[in-house]
Every structure is written in C-alpha cells, then in structure tokens.
Residue, then its C-alpha position, 0 to 999 in steps of 0.5 A: x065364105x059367109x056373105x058380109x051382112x048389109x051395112x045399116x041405113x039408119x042408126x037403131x036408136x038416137x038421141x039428140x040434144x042442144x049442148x049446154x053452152x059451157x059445154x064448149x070445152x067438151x067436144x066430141x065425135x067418136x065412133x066405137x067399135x060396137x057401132x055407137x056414135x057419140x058427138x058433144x059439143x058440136x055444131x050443126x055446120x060439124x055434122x053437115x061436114x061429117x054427114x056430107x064427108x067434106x072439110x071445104x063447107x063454102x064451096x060444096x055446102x050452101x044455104x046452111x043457116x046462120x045459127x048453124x054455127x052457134x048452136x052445139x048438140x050432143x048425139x048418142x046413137x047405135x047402128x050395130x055393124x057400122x063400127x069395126x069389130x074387135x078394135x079395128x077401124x071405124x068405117x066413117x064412110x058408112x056412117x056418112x049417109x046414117x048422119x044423113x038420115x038422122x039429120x033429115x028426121x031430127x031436124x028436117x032437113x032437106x038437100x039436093x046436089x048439084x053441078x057447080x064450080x068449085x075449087x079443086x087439087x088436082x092429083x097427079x102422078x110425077x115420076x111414079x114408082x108404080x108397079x102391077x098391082x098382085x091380085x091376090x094381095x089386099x087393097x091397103x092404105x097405112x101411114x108411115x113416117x116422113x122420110x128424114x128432112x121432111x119439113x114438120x107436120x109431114x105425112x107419108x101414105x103407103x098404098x098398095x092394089x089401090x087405083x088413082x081415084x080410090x087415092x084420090x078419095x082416101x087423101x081427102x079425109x085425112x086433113x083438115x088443111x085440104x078443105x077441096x075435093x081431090x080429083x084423079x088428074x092422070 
C-alpha cells in the first residue's frame, strides 16, 4: 500500500480580487477536482463561514467588520491534492484551514478561539436501528430519498461504520438551515 501523500497547508498559487458590483448575480464558490478553488462574488462574512466551517456566524464568529458584508471578492487559487481525483468529491474539510492561511496573508487577518455560550442541537439516538459496525467494511455516508409521506424538502442520510460524533459533524455542513454546532447528546 502506497502512504497517502500529505494534504497541502497552503494553496500553491492565489489570486485575489474585489468583485465588481454588478457582478452580484455571478456568484460562485466551487472546488474542482485538480484542486482549484474558484469563488466570484462573495462576501468576506461567506469566506469566514467556509474558512471557519460554520453556517451559525453570530454565535461562533464575533468582531467580524461592517464592511465584511458589503464588499465581494473573486479568488482563484490551486492546491494540488485537495480536490478529489478523477470526479470524486471535493474535500472542503481540508480546504478550510487553506482559506485560513490565505485570508491571514491577503487581508491580515488574525483570530483565536475561545470558550463561550452558544446555541447548539443536541443529537440523540431514539430507538436506533444500530448495529456492530463490520471492520472490514468502509466508513460511508451517502443520500437517499425521503421515505414516502416525508413532508417536502426532506432528506435521508444512510451511514455506515460511522460513530456518533463523526454523525454529528457530517450533519452540520449539509444545510444551511442548521446555522448551530450539532453536538453528540448519547
């Protein structure tokens, strides 16, 4: 078995630029998978959110400037590795902390983390259908259809040899109407 090859912590090469305002309509943010980002037309607060991983900005992002949500920028930038390959899904875990790296160089940006109160779901299992997870078989999330009678806009996960908190985690990402942290409650 070959090692997997380090994940980059810096995009290769960016480009970033203020968006022209009557490019509002053109908006963008899309990772290929030869590991080129490409965002037009969004704001400062969109890339905290994506550089952060989080939808709830107000209770987990604070002191962000007013003009934050006003000025939009184009970024085109490469990190070889970080998209899948041949088609396979984008790893937007990973590019996270790239985003990170380039918002601290480009725009001086400097953060720090700490304890405070917020808003949370709590995830609990009710009458689980689990079973002993097969060690030989994959970890593996995919989407299926709503089950008949679901009310409109459902959603059905299938997961398989996956814990709780990796659950937890993989829900919060998956829509913007869960704007808080998913926390493992079992």
């Amino acid at each position: 078995a070959l090692p997997v090859p380090p994940l980059p912590t810096e995009f290769e090469v960016a480009s970033v630029k203020t968006s022209e305002p009557d490019l509002k309509a053109l908006r963008r943010f899309s990772l290929s998978p030869g590991g080129r980002l490409t965002v037009s037309g969004m704001t400062m607060r969109f890339l905290l959110g994506r550089a952060f991983n989080t939808n709830n900005f107000n209770d987990q992002i604070a002191g962000i400037p007013k003009w934050a949500d006003s000025d939009q920028f184009e970024i085109t930038a490469e990190a070889p590795g970080l998209g899948g390959s041949g088609g396979g899904p984008q790893d937007y875990d990973a590019l996270a902390p790239l985003l990170r790296k380039l918002l601290e160089d480009r725009f001086g940006m400097k953060y720090h983390t700490e304890q405070r109160p917020a808003t949370a779901y709590n995830l609990a299992a009710l009458k689980p259908k689990m079973k002993k997870a097969d060690p030989a078989t994959r970890t593996s999330c995919k989407n299926a259809p709503a089950p008949a009678g679901s009310p409109p806009g459902s959603r059905s996960l299938i997961c398989q040899n996956i814990t709780m908190d990796q659950f937890a985690e993989r829900l919060q990402g998956m829509s913007p109407e869960l704007q808080w942290p998913i926390i493992n409650a079992s």
